[in-house]
Chimera marker file (.cmm) of the C-alpha trace (Angstrom):
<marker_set name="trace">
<marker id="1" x="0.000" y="0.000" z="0.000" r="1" g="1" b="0" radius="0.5"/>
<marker id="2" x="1.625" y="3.323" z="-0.866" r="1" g="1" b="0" radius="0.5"/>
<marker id="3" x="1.721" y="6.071" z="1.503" r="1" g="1" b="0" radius="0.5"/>
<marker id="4" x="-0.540" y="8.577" z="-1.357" r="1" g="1" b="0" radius="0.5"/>
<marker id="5" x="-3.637" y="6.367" z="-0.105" r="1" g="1" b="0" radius="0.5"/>
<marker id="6" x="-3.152" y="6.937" z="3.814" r="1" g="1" b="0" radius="0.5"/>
<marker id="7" x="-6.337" y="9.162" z="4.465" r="1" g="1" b="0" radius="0.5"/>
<marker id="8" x="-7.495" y="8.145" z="7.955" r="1" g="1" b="0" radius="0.5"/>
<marker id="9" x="-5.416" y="7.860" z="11.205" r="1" g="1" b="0" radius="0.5"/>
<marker id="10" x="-6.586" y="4.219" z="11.268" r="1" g="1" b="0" radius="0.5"/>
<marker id="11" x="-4.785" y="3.303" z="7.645" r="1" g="1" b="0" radius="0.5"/>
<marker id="12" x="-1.861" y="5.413" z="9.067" r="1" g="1" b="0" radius="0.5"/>
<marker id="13" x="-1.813" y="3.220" z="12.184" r="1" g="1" b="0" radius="0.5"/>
<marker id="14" x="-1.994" y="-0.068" z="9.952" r="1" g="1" b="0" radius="0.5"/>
<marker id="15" x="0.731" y="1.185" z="7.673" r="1" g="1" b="0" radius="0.5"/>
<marker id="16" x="3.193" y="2.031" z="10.511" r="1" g="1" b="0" radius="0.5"/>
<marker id="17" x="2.408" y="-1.243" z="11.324" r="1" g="1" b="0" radius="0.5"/>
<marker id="18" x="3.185" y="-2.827" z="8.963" r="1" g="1" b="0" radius="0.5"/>
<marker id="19" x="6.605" y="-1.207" z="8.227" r="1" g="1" b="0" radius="0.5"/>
<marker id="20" x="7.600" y="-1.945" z="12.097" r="1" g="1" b="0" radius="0.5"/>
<marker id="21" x="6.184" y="-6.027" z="11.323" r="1" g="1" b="0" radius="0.5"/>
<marker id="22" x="8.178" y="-5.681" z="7.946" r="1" g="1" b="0" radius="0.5"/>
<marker id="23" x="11.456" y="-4.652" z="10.007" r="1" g="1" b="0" radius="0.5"/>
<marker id="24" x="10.886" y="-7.303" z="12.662" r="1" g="1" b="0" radius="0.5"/>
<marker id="25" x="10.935" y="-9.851" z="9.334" r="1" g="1" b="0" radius="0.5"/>
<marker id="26" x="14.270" y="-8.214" z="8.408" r="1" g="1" b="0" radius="0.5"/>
<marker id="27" x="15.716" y="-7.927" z="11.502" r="1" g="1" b="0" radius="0.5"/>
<marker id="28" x="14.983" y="-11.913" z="11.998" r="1" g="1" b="0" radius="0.5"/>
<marker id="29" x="15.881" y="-12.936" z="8.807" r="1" g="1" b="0" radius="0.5"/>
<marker id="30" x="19.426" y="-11.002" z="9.678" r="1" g="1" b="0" radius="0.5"/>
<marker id="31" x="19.797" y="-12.753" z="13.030" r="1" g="1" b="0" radius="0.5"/>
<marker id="32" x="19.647" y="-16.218" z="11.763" r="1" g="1" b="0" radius="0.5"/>
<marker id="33" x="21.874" y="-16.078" z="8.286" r="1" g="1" b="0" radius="0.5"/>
<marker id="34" x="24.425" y="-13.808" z="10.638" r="1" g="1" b="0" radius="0.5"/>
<marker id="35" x="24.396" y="-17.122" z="13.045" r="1" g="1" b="0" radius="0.5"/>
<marker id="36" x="24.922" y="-18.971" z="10.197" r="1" g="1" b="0" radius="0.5"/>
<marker id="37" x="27.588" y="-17.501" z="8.972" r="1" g="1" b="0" radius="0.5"/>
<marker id="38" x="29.399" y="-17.576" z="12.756" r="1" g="1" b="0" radius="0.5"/>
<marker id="39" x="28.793" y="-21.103" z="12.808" r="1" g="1" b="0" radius="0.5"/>
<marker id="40" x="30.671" y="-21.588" z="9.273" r="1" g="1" b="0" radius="0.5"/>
<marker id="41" x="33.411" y="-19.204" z="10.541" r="1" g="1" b="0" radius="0.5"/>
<marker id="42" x="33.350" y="-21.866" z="13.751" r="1" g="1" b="0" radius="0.5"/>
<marker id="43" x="33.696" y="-24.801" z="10.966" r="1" g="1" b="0" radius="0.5"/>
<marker id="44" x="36.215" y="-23.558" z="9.382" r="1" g="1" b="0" radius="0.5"/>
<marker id="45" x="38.882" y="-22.470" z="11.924" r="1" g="1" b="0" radius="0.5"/>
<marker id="46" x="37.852" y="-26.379" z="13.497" r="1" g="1" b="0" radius="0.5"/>
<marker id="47" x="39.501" y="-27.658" z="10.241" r="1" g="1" b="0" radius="0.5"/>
<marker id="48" x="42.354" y="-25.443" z="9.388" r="1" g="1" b="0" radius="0.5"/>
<marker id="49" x="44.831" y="-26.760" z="11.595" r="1" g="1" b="0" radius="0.5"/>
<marker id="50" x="43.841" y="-30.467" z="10.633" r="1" g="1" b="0" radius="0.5"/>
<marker id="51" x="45.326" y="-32.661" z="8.288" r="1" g="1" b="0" radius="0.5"/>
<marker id="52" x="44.048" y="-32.721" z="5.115" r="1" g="1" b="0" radius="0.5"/>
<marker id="53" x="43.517" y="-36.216" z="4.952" r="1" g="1" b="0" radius="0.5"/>
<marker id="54" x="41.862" y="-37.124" z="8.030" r="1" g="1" b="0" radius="0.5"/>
<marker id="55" x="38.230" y="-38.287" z="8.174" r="1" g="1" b="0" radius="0.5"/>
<marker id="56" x="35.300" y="-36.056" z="9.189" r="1" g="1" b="0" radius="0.5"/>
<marker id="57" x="32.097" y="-35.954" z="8.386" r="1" g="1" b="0" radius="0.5"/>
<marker id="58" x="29.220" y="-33.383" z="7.018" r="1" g="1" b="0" radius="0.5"/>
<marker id="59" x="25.684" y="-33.503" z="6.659" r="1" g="1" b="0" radius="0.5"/>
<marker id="60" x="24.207" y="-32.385" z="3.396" r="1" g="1" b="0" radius="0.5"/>
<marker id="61" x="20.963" y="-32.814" z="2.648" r="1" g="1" b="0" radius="0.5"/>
<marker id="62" x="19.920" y="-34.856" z="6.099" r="1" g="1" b="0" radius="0.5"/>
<marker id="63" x="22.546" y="-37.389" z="5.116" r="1" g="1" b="0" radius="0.5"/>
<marker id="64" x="25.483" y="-37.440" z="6.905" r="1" g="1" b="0" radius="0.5"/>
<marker id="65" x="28.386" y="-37.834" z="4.437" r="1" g="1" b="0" radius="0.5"/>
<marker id="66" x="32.097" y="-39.027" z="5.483" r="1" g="1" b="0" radius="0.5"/>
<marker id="67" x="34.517" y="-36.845" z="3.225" r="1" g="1" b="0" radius="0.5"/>
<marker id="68" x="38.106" y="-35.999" z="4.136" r="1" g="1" b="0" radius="0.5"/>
<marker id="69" x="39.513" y="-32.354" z="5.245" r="1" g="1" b="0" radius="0.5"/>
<marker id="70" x="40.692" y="-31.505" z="2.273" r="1" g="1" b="0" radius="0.5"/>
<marker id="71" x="36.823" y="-32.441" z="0.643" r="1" g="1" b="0" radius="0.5"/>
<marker id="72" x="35.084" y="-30.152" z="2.807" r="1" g="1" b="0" radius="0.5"/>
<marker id="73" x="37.142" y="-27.427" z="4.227" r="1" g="1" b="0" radius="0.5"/>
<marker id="74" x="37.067" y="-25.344" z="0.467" r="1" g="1" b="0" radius="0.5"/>
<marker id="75" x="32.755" y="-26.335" z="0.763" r="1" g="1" b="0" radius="0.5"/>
<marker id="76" x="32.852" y="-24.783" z="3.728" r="1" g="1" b="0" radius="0.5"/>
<marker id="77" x="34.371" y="-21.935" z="3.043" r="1" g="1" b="0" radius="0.5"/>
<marker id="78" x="32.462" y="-21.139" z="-0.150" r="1" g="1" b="0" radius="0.5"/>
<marker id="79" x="28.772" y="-21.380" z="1.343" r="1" g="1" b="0" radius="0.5"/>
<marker id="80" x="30.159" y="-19.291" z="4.201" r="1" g="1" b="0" radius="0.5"/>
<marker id="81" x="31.468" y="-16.441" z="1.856" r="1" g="1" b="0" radius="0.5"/>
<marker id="82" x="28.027" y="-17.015" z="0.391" r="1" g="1" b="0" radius="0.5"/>
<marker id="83" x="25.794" y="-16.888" z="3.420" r="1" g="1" b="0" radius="0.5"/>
<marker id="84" x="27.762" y="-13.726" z="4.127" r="1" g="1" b="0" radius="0.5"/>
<marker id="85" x="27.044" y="-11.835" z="1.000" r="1" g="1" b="0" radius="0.5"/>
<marker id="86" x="23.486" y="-12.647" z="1.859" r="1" g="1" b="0" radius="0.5"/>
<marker id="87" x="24.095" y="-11.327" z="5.760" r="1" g="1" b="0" radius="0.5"/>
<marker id="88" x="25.297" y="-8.013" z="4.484" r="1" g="1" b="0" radius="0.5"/>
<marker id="89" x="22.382" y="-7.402" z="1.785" r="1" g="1" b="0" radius="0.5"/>
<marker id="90" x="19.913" y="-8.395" z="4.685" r="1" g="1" b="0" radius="0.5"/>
<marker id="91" x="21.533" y="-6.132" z="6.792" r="1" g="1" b="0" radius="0.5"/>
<marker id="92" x="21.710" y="-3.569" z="4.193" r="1" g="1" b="0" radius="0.5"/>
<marker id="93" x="17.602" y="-4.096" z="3.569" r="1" g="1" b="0" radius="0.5"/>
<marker id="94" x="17.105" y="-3.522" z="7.079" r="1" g="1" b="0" radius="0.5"/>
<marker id="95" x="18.565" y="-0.214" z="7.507" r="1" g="1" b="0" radius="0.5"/>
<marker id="96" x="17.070" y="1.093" z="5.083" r="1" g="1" b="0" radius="0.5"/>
<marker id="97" x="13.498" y="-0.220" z="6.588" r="1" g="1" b="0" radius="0.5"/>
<marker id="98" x="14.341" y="1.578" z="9.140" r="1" g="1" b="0" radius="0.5"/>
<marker id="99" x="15.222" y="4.548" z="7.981" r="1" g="1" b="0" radius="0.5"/>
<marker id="100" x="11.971" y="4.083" z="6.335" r="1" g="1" b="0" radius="0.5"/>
<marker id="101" x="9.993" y="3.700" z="9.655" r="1" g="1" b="0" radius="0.5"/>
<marker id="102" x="11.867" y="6.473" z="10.913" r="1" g="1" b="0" radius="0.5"/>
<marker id="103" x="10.756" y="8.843" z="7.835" r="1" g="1" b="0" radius="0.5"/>
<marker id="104" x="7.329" y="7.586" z="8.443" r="1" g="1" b="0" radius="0.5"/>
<marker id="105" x="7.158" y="8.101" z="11.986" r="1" g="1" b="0" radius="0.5"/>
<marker id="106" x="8.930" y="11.521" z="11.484" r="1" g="1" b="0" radius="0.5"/>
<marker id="107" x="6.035" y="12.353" z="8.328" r="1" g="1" b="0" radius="0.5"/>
<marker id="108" x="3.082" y="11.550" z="10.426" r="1" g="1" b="0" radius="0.5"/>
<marker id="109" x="4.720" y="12.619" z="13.589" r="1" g="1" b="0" radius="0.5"/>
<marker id="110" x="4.003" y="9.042" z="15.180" r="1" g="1" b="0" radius="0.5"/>
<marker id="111" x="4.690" y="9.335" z="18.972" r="1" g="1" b="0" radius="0.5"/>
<marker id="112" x="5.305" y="5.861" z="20.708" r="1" g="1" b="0" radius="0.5"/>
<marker id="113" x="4.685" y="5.043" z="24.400" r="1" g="1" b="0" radius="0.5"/>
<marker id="114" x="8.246" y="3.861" z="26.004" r="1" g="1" b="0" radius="0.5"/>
<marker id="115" x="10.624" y="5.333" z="23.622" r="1" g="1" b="0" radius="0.5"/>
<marker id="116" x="13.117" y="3.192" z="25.234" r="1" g="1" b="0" radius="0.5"/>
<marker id="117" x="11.594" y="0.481" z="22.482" r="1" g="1" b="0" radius="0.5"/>
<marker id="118" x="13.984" y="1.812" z="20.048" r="1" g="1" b="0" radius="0.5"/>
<marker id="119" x="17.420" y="1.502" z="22.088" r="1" g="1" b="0" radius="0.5"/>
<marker id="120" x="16.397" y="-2.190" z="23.196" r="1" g="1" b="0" radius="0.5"/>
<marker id="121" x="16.415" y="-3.532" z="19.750" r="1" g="1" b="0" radius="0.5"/>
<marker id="122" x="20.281" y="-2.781" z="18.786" r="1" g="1" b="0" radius="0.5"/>
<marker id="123" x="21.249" y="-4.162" z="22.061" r="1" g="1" b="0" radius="0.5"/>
<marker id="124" x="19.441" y="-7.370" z="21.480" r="1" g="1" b="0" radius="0.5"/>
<marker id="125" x="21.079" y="-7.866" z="18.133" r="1" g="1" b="0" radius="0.5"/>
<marker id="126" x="24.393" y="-7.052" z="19.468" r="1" g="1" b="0" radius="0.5"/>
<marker id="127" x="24.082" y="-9.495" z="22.352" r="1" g="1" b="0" radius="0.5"/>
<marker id="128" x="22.780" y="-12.070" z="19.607" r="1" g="1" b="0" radius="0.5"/>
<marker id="129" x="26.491" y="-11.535" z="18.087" r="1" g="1" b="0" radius="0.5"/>
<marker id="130" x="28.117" y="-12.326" z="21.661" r="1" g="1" b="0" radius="0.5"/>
<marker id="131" x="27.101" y="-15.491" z="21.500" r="1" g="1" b="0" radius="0.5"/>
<marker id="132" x="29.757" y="-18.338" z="20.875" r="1" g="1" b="0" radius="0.5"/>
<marker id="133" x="28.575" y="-22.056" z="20.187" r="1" g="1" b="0" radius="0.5"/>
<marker id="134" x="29.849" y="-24.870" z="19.678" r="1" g="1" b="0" radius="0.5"/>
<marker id="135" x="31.447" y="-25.878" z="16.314" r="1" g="1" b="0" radius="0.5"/>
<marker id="136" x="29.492" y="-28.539" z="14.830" r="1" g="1" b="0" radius="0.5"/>
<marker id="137" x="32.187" y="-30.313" z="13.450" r="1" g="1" b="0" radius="0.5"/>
<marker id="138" x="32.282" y="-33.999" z="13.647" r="1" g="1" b="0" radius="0.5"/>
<marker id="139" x="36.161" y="-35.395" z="13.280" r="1" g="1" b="0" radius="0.5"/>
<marker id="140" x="37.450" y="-39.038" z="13.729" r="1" g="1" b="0" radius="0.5"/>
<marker id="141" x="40.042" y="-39.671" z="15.955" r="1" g="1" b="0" radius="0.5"/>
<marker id="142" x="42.777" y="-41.228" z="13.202" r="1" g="1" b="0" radius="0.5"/>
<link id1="1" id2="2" r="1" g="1" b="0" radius="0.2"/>
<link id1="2" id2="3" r="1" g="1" b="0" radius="0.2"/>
<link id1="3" id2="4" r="1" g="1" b="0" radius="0.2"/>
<link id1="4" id2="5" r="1" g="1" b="0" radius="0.2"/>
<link id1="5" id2="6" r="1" g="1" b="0" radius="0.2"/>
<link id1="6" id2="7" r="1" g="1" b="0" radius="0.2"/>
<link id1="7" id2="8" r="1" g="1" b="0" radius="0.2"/>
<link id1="8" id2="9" r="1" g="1" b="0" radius="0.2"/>
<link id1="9" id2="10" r="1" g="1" b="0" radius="0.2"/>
<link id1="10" id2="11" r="1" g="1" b="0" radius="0.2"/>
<link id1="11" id2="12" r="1" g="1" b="0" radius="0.2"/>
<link id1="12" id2="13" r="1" g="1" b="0" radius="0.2"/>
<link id1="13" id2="14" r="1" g="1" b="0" radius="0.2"/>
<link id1="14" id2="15" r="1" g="1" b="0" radius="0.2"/>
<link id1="15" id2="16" r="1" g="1" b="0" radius="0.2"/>
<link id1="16" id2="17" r="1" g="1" b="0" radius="0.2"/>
<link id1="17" id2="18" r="1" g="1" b="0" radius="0.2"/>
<link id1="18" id2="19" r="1" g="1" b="0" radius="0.2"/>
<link id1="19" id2="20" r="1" g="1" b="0" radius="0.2"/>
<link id1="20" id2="21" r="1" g="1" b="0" radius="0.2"/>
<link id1="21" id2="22" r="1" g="1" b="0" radius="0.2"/>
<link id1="22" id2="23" r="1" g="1" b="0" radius="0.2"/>
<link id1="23" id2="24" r="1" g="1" b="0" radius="0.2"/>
<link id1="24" id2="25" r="1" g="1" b="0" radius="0.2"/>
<link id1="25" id2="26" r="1" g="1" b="0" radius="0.2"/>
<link id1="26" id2="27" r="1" g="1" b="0" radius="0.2"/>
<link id1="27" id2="28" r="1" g="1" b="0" radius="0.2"/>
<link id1="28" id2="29" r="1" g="1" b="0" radius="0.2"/>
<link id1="29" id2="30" r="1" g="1" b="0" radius="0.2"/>
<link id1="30" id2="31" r="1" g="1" b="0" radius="0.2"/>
<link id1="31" id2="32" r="1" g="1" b="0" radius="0.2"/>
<link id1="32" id2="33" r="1" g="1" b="0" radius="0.2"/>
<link id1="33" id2="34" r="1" g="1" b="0" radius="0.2"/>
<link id1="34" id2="35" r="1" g="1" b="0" radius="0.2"/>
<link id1="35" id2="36" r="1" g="1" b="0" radius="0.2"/>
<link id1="36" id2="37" r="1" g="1" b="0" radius="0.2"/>
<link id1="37" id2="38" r="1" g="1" b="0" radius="0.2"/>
<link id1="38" id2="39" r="1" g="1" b="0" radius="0.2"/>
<link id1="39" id2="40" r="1" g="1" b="0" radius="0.2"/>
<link id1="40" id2="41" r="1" g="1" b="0" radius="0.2"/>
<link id1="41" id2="42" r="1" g="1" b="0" radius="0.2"/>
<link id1="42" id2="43" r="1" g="1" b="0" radius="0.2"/>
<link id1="43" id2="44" r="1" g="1" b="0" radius="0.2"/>
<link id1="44" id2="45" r="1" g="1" b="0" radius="0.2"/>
<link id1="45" id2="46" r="1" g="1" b="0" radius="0.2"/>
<link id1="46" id2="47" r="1" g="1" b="0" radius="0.2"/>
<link id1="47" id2="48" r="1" g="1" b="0" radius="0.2"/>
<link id1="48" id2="49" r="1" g="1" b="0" radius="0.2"/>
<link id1="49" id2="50" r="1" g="1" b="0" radius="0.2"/>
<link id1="50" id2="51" r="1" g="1" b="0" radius="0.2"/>
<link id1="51" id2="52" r="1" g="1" b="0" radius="0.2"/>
<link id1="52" id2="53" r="1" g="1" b="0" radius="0.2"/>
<link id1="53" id2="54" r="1" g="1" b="0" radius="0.2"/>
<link id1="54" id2="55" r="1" g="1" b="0" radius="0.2"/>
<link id1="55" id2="56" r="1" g="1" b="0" radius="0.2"/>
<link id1="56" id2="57" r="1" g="1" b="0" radius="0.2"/>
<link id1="57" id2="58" r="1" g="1" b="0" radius="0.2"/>
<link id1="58" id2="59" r="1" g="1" b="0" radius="0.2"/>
<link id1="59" id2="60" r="1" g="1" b="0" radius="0.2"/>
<link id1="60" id2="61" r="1" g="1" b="0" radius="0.2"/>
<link id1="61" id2="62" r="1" g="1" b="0" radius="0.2"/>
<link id1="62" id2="63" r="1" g="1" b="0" radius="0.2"/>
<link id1="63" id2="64" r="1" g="1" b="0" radius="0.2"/>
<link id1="64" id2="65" r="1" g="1" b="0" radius="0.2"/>
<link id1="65" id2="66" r="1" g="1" b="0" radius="0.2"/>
<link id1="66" id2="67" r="1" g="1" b="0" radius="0.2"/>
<link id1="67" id2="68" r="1" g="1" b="0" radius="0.2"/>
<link id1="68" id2="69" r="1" g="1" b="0" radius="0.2"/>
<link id1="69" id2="70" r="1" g="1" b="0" radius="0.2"/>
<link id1="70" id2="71" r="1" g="1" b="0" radius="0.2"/>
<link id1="71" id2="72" r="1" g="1" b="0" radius="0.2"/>
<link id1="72" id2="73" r="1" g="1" b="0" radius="0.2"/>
<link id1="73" id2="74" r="1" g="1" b="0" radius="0.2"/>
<link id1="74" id2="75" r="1" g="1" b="0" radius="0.2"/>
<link id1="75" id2="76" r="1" g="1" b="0" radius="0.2"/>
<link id1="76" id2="77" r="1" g="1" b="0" radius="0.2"/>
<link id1="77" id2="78" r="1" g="1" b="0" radius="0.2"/>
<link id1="78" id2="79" r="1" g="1" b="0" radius="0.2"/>
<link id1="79" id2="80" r="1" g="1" b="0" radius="0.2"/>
<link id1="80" id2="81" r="1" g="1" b="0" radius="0.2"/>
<link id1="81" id2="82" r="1" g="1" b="0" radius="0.2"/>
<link id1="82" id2="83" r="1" g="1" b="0" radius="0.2"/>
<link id1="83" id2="84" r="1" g="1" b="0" radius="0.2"/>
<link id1="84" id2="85" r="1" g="1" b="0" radius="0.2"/>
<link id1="85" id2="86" r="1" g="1" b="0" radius="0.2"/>
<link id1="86" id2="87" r="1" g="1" b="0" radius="0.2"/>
<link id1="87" id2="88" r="1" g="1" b="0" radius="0.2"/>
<link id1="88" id2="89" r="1" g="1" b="0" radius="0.2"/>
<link id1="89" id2="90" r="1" g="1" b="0" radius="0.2"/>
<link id1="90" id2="91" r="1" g="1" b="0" radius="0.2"/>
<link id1="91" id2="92" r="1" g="1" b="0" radius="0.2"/>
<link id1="92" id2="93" r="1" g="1" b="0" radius="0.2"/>
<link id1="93" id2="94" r="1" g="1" b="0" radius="0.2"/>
<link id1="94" id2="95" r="1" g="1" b="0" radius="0.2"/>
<link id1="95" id2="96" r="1" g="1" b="0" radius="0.2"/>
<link id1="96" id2="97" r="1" g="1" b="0" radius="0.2"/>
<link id1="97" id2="98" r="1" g="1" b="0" radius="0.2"/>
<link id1="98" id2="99" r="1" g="1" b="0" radius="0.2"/>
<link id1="99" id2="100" r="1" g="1" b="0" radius="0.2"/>
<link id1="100" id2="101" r="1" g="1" b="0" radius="0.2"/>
<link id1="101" id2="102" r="1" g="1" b="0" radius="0.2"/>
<link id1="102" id2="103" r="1" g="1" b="0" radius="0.2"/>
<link id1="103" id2="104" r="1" g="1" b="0" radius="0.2"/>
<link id1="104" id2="105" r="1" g="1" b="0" radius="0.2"/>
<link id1="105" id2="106" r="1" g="1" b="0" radius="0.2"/>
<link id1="106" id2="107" r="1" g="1" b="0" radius="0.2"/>
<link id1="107" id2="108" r="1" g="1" b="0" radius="0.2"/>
<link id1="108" id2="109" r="1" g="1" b="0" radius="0.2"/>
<link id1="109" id2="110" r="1" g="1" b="0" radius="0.2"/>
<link id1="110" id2="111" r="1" g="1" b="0" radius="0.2"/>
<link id1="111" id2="112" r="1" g="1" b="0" radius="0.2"/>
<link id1="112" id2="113" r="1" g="1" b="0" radius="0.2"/>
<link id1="113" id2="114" r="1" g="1" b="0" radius="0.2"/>
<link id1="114" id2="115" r="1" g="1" b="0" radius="0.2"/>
<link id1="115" id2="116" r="1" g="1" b="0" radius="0.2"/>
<link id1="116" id2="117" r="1" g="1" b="0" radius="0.2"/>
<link id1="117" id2="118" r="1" g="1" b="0" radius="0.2"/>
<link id1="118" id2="119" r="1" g="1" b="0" radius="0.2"/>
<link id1="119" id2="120" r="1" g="1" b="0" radius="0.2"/>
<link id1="120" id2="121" r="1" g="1" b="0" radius="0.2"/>
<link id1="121" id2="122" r="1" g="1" b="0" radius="0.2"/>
<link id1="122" id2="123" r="1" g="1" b="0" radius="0.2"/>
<link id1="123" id2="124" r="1" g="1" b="0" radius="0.2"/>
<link id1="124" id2="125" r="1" g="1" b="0" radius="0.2"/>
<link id1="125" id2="126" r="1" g="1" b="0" radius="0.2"/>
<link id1="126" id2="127" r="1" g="1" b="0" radius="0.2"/>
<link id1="127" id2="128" r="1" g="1" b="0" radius="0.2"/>
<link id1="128" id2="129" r="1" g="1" b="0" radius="0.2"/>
<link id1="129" id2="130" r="1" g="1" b="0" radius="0.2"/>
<link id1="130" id2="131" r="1" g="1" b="0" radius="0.2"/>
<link id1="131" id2="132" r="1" g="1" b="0" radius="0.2"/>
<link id1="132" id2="133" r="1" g="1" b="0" radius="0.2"/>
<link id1="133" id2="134" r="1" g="1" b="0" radius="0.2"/>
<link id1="134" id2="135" r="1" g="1" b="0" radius="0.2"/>
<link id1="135" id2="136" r="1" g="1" b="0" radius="0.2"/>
<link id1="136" id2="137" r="1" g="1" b="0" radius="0.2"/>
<link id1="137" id2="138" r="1" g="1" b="0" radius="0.2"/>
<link id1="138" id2="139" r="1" g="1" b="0" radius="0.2"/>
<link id1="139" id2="140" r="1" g="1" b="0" radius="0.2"/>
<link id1="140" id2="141" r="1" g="1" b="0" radius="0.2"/>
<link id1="141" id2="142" r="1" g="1" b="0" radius="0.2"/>
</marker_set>
């Protein structure tokens, strides 16, 4: 719906709305391929200072697949360059939602109770970054 057709407070309400659901989409979307990408990042410093030849194992498809080092570590290292390019145009689409909700808000001069709202969300992503899990890498012991 384009802003031209906002004629009531009600389909301004609904529109603002929908922006702030649209950059709560974004913002998840974000979250989880910027996990992935730490978890690949995880992966692949797990492997580097193997050998090249020894055994380990990936799952591709829900089938777990034995390859060697040497198999997988380059794999690895392309879908997380991958997954990254896709991290940074997410992240890239979600500023400029919000710079769109911003505008909005700004436009219609949209007032919202607990302002603090808008200072929680960067600190939840950022703590989202903090975290460190495991690796995920399954190696034999050769």
């Amino acid at each position: 719906m384009g802003e031209s057709g906002l004629n009531s407070e009600r389909d301004i309400i609904n529109r603002f709305q929908e922006l702030k659901q649209e950059l709560n989409t974004l913002s998840s979307k974000f979250n989880d391929i910027d996990n992935q990408a730490q978890e690949h990042d995880s992966v692949i410093k797990a492997l580097i200072p193997l050998d090249s030849n020894r055994k380990c194992f990936r799952l591709i498809g829900g089938v777990l697949v034995e390859r060697t080092v040497a198999e997988v570590l380059p794999a690895v290292k392309g879908n997380g360059e991958q997954i990254r390019m896709i991290a940074t145009t997410l992240e890239k689409q979600t500023r400029a939602k919000e710079k769109e909700l911003v505008d909005f808000q700004e436009k219609y001069k949209i007032r919202m109770k607990g302002s603090g709202d808008e200072d929680a969300a960067p600190a939840k992503k950022a703590s989202s970054k903090d975290q460190k899990e495991g690796s995920g890498v399954l190696v034999s012991k050769q």
